[in-house]
Legacy VTK file of the C-alpha trace (Angstrom):
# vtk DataFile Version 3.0
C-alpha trace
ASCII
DATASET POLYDATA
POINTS 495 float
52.645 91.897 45.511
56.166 92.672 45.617
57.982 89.762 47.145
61.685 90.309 49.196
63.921 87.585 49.466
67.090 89.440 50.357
67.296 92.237 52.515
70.633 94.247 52.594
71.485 96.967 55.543
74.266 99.701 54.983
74.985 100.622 58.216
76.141 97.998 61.413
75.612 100.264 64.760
72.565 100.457 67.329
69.869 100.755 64.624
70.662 98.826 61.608
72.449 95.425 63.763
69.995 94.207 66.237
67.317 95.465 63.696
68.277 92.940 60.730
69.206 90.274 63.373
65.426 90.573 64.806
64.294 90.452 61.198
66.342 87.953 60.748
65.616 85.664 63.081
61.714 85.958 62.155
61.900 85.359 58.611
64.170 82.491 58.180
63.236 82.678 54.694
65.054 85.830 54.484
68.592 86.615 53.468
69.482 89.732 55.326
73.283 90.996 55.071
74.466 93.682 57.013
77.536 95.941 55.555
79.532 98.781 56.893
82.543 100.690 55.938
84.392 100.099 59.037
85.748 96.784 58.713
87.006 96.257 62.104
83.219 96.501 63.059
82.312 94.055 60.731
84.699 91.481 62.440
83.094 92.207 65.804
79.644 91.538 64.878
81.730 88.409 63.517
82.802 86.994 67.023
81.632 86.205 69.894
82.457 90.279 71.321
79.730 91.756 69.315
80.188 95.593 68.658
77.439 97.080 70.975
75.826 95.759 74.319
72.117 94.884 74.422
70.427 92.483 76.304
69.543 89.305 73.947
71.028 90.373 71.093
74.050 87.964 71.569
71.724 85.168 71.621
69.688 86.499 68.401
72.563 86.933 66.543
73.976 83.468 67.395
70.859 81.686 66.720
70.563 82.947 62.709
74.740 84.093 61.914
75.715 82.220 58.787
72.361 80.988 57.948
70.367 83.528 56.800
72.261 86.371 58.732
75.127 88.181 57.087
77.925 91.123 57.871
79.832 92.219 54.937
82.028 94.949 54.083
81.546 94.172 50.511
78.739 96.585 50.145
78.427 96.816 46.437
77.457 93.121 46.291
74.869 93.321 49.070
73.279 96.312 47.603
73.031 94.776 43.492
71.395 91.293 45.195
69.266 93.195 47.086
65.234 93.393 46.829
65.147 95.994 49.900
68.148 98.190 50.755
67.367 99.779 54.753
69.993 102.858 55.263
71.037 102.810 58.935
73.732 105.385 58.750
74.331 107.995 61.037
72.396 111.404 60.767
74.907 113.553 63.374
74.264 117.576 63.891
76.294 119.784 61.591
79.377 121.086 63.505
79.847 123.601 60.784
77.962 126.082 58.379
74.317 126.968 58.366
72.250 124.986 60.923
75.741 124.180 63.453
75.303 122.426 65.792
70.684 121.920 65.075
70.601 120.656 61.736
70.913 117.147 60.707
74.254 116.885 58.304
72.880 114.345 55.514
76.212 113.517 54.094
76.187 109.880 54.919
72.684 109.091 53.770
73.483 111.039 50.424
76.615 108.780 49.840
74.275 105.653 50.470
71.665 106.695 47.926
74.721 108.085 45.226
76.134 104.291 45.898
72.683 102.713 45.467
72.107 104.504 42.528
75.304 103.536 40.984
75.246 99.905 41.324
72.135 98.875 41.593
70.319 96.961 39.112
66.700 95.979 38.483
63.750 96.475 41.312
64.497 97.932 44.781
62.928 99.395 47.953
64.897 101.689 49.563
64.087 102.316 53.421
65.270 105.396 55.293
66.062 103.760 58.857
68.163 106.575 59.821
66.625 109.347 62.073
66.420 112.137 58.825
64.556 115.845 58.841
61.609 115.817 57.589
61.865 115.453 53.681
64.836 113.530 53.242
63.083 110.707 51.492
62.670 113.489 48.971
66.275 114.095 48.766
66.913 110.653 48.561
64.893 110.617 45.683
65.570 113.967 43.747
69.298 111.855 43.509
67.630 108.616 42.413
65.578 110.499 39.792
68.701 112.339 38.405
70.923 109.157 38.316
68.947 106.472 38.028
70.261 103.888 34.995
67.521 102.821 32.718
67.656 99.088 34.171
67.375 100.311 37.513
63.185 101.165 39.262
63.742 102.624 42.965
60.930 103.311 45.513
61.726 105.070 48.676
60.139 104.376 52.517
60.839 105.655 55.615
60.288 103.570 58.297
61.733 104.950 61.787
63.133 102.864 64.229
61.783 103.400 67.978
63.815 101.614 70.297
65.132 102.354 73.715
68.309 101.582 74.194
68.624 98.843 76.967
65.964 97.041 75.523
65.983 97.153 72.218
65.188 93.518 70.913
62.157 93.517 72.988
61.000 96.632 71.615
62.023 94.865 68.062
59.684 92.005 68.962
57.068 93.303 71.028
56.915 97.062 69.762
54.563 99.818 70.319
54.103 100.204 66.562
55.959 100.230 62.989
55.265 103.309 61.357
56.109 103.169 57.426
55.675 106.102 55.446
55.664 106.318 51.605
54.399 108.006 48.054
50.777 108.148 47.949
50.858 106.411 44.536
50.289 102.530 43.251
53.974 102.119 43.191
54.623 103.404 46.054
51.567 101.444 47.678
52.958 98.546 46.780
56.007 98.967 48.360
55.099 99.862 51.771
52.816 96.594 51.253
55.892 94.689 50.906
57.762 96.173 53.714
54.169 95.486 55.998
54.290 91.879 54.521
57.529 91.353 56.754
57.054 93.023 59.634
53.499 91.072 59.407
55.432 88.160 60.382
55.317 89.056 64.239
53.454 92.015 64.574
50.252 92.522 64.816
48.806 94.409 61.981
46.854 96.998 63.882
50.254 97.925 65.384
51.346 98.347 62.050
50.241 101.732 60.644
50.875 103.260 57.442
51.258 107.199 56.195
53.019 109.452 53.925
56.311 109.824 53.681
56.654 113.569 55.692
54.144 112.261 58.325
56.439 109.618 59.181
59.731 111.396 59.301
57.589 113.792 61.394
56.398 111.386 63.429
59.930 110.086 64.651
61.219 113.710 65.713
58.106 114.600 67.267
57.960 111.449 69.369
61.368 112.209 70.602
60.897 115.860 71.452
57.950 114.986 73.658
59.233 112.318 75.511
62.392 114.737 75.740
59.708 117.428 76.941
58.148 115.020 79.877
62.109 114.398 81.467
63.151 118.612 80.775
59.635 119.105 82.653
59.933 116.550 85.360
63.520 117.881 86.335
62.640 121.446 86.529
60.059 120.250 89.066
63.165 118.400 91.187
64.532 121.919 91.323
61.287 122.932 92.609
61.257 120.335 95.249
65.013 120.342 96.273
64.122 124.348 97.380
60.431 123.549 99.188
61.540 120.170 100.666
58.977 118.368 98.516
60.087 114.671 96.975
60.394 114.851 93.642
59.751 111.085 93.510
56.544 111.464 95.300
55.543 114.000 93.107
55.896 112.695 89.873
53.918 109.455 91.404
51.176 111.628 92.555
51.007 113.233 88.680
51.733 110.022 86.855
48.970 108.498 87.944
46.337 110.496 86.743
45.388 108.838 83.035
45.702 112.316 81.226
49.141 111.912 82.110
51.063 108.809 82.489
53.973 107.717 84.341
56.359 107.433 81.624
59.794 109.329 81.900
59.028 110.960 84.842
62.162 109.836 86.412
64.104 113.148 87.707
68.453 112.577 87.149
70.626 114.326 86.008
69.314 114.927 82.491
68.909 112.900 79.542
71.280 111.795 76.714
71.500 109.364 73.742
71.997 109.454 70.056
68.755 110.602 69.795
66.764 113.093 71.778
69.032 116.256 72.000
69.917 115.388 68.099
66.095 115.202 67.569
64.766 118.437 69.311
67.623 120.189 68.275
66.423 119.192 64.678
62.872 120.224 64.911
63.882 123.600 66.362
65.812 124.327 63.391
62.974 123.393 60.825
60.761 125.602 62.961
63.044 128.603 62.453
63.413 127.440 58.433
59.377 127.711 58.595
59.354 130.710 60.335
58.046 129.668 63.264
60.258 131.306 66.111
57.983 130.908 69.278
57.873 127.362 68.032
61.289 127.004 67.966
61.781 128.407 71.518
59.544 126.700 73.253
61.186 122.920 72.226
64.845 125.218 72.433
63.945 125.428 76.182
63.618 121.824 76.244
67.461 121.611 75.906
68.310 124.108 78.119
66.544 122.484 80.808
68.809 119.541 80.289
71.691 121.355 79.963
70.854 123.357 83.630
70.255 120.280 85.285
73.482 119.031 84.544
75.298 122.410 85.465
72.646 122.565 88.628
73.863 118.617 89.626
77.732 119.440 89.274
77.684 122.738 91.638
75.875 120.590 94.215
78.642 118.516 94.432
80.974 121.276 94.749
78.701 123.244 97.377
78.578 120.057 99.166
82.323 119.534 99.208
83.242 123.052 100.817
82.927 124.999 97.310
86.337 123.354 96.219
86.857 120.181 94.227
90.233 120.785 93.609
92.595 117.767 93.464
89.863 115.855 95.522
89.242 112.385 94.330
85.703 111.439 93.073
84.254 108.088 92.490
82.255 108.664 89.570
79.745 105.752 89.037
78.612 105.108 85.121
79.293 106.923 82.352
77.002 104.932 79.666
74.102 107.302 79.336
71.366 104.909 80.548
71.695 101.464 82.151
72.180 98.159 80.084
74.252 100.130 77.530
77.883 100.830 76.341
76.788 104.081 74.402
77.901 107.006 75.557
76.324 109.705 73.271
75.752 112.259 74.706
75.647 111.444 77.939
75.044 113.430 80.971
78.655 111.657 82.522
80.205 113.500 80.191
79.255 117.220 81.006
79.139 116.310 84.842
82.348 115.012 84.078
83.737 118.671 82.372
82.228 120.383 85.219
84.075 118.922 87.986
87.392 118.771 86.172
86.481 122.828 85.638
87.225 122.869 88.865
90.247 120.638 89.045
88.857 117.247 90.832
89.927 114.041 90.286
88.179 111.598 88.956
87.408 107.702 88.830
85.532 106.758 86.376
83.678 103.186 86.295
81.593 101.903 84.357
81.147 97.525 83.918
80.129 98.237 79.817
82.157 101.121 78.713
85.878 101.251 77.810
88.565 103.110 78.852
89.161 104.295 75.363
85.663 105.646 74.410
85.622 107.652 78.341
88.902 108.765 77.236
87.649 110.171 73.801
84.318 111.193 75.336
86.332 113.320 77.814
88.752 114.646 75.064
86.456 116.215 73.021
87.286 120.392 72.063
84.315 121.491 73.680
85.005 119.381 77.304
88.242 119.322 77.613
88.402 123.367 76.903
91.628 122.884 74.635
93.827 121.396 77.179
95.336 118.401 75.675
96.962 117.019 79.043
93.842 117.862 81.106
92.112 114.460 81.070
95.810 112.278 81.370
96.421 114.496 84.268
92.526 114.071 85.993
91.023 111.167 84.948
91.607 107.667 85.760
89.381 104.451 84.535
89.192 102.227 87.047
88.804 98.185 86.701
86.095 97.936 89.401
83.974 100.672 91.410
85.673 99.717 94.726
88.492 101.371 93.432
87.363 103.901 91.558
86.223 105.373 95.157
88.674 103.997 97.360
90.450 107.202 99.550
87.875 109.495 97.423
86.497 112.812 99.039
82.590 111.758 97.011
80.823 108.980 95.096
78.882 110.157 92.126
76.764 108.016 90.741
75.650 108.985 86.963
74.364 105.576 85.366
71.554 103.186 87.057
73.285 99.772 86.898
71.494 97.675 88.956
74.689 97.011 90.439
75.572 100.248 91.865
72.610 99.195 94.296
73.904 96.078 95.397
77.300 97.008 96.387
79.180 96.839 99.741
78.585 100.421 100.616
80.155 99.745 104.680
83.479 98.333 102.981
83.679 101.690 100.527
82.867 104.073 103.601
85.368 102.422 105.705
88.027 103.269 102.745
87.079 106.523 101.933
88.210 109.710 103.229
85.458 111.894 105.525
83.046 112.997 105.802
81.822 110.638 102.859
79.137 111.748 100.562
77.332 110.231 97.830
75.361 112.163 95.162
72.763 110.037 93.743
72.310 111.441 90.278
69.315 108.965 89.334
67.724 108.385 92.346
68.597 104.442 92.314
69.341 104.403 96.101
65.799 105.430 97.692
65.432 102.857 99.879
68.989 102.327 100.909
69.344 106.401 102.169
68.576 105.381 105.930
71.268 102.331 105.715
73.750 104.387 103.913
73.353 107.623 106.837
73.545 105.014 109.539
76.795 103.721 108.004
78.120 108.017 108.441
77.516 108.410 104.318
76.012 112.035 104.015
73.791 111.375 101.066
72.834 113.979 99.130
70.015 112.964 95.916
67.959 114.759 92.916
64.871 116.359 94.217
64.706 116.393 97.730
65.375 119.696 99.834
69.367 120.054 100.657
69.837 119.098 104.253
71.530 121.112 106.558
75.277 120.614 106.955
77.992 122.043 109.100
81.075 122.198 107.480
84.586 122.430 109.319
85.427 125.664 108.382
81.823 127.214 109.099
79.460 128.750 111.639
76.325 126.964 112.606
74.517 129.748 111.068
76.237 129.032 107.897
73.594 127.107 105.683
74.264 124.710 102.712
72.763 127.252 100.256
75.854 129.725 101.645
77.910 127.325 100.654
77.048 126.227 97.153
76.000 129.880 96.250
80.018 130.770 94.822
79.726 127.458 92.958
76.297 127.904 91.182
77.328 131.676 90.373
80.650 129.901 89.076
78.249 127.514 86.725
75.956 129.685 86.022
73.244 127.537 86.525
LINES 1 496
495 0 1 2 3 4 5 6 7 8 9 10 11 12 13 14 15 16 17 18 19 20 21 22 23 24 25 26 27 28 29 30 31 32 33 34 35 36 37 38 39 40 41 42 43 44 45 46 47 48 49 50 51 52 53 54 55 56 57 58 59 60 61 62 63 64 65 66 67 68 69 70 71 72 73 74 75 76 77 78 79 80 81 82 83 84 85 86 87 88 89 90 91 92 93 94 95 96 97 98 99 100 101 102 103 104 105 106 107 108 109 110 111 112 113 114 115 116 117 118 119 120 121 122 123 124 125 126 127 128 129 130 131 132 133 134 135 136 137 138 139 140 141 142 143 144 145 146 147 148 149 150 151 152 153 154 155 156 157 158 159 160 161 162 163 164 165 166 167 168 169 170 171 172 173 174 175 176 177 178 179 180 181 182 183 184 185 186 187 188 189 190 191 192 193 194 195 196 197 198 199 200 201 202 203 204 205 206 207 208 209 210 211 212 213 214 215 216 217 218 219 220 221 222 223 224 225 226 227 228 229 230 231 232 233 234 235 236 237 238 239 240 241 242 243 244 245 246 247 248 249 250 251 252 253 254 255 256 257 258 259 260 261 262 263 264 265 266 267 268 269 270 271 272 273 274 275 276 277 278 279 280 281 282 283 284 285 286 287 288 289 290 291 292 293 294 295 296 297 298 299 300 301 302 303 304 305 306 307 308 309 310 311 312 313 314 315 316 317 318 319 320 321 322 323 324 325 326 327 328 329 330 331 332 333 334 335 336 337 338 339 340 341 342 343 344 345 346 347 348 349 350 351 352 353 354 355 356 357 358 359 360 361 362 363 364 365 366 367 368 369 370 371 372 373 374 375 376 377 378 379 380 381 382 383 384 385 386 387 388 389 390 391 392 393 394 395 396 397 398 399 400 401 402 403 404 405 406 407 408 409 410 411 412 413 414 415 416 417 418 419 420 421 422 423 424 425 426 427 428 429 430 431 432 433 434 435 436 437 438 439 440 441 442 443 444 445 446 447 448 449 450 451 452 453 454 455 456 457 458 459 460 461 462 463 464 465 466 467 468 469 470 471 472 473 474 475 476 477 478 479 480 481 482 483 484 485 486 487 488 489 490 491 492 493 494
């Protein structure tokens, strides 16, 4: 059996770091180096301020850096000692040509295996880590087989990563399964026996399940589109509820526990983000309509537009609520990471609440404790948000240092990431310093059982999937109704 003594990972972001630390850490006998173009990177995962924020990876990292763990920007070296080469580069959506904006653009994992095949020497097992279309391995290895030296013998894996982000070294250590997918051949058998050999060292082996190399690409995008599918289907049921006066919480209890089903991402907020799932159904859509397989394609297309609605349906709440104008009104907006326990704000659903509300000229003050003011700043300057107005987000957005100030004097408090801290925070001292009436639109439901405290304190709280409550605005009639009020400001949305 094929025996790997040093592991080398092109690539140092949310996949290929706290994977090789994990890896590391569990097979001291293993060298595993870590390299990336970005040298600046490099020198964080160097320090004590490691790139990325994940619970216990500081302390994995710590307890293996400089002894058998490695980060290099000298990736030629890494790859020619080698026995196992994982590619953890990013796989983003084309922004141009055929496929914008669905297909996966390949251009980085290309210019790994072009690299691997030009410096490598002798014996090597080359992993696809990345989140790739199905067939990519084969790409990967159409280029091997066309520049592959003489002294060089390549065999190519895929092996998808499945963590959550938030807990991703517990999902390293204790995971659901490792799926590893190669050629069904005696070279290729031996391979994925050596990549099962390490994983072997802390997984169980029945959680360990082996395939060919489509099935496992496969396997990754379909696992992402259903879970994708259970949040899309859970929030068009909060619309549902916030129109019969149902509890969207109650329902998806009552559901989740029958067996058939599960209770699994059933949570209703404002929509999901992350590197992966929009990327991922976005991707199998456009390999259905390369198959020719349109009603496939629009039934996991609907998936997206779900999300996208719920965002656009969240954002004109907030502007019904406020009298149908946002305009230069100050709003504490609460998280901007896309989940809890994160600083990654990939497509998050801050972000296009964010566009939304500055649409409509409000002010906002943004906090989160992980993210920093430069990536909200970028986030918020993209083409497509900031609608081509360079001074738009200098002239509407502020980062605050702390969420007492980001909604101190503010008109609402919208909160957009579940930090466990956002629950915990003196909510009499921030009504007492904001203007009224107050409102706060719980956009993931993490205030349940403070609603009663917070009314009693004057906050009119206003939350995903529970019927609108009546409200008599200032300027109205008491036969004026909240849905007369947000009507202008859905039609403006279009939600």
């Amino acid at each position: 059996m094929v025996v790997i003594k040093k592991i080398c990972c092109i690539g140092a972001g949310y996949v290929g770091g706290p994977t090789c630390s994990v890896i590391a850490q569990m097979c001291k006998d293993i060298a595993v180096t870590v390299v990336d173009v970005n040298a600046e990177r490099i020198k964080a995962w160097n320090s004590d301020q490691l790139p990325i924020f994940e619970p216990g990876l500081q302390e994995v990292v710590e307890s293996c850096r400089g002894q058998n763990l490695f980060f290099s920007t000298d990736i030629d070296k890494a790859i020619k000692e080698a026995d196992l080469v994982f590619i953890s580069v990013n796989t983003p959506s084309k922004t141009f040509g055929i496929g914008k904006g669905r297909a996966a653009d390949l251009k980085y994992i290309e210019a790994c295996a072009r690299r691997i095949a030009e410096v490598g020497i002798g014996n090597k097992i080359v992993v696809e880590k990345s989140t790739v279309p199905v067939r990519a391995a084969e790409s990967i290895r159409r280029i091997f087989n066309a520049n592959t030296k003489c002294n060089l013998n390549l065999q190519v894996l895929s092996n998808p990563e499945f963590l959550a982000e938030g807990t991703a070294i517990n999902d390293l250590k204790n995971p659901d399964r490792v799926l590893i997918g190669g050629d069904e051949t005696p070279e290729g058998g031996k391979a994925i026996q050596a990549l099962k050999s390490i994983y072997q060292r802390w997984v169980p082996e029945n959680k360990i399940i082996t395939t060919n190399t489509w099935s496992s690409e496969l396997s990754k995008l379909a696992a992402n589109a259903f879970l994708a599918q259970r949040i899309s289907s859970i929030n068009s049921i909060s619309a549902l509820c916030e129109a019969t006066g149902a509890d969207v919480e109650e329902v998806a209890h009552a559901i989740g526990t029958d067996q058939r089903i599960g209770s699994k991402f059933l949570k209703a907020s404002i929509g999901f983000g992350g590197s992966c799932f929009q990327k991922d159904v976005l991707n199998l859509v456009y390999l259905c309509e390369a198959l020719n397989l349109p009603e496939v394609a629009r039934y996991w297309q609907q998936v997206i537009e779900i999300n996208d609605y719920q965002r656009r349906r969240f954002a004109a709440r907030v502007i019904g609520c406020l009298f149908n104008t946002v305009t230069d009104k100050k709003i504490g907006l609460l998280g901007f990471a896309f989940k809890k326990n994160t600083g990654d704000t990939r497509e998050s659903s801050s972000i296009y609440v964010s566009k939304y509300l500055m649409d409509e000229g409000a002010k906002l003050h943004i906090f989160d404790p992980k993210v920093k003011k430069e990536q909200i700043i970028q986030d918020l300057s993209q083409t497509n948000i900031c609608d081509d107005d360079p001074d738009r987000v200098s002239r509407l957005v502020t980062v605050a240092l702390d969420p007492y100030e980001a909604c101190k004097n503010a008109h609402a408090i919208v909160i957009c990431t579940e930090w466990d801290m956002f629950k915990e925070l003196d909510y009499e001292k921030i009504y007492k310093a904001m203007l009224k009436p107050a409102f706060i639109f719980d956009g993931r439901r993490i205030l349940d059982g403070l609603h009663e405290k917070l009314q009693r304190i004057g906050f009119q709280v206003e939350t995903i999937g529970k019927k609108v409550t009546e409200l008599i605005p200032f300027t109205a009639s008491k036969e004026t109704s909240r849905n007369d009020l947000q009507a202008p400001a859905a039609k403006k949305l279009k939600i």
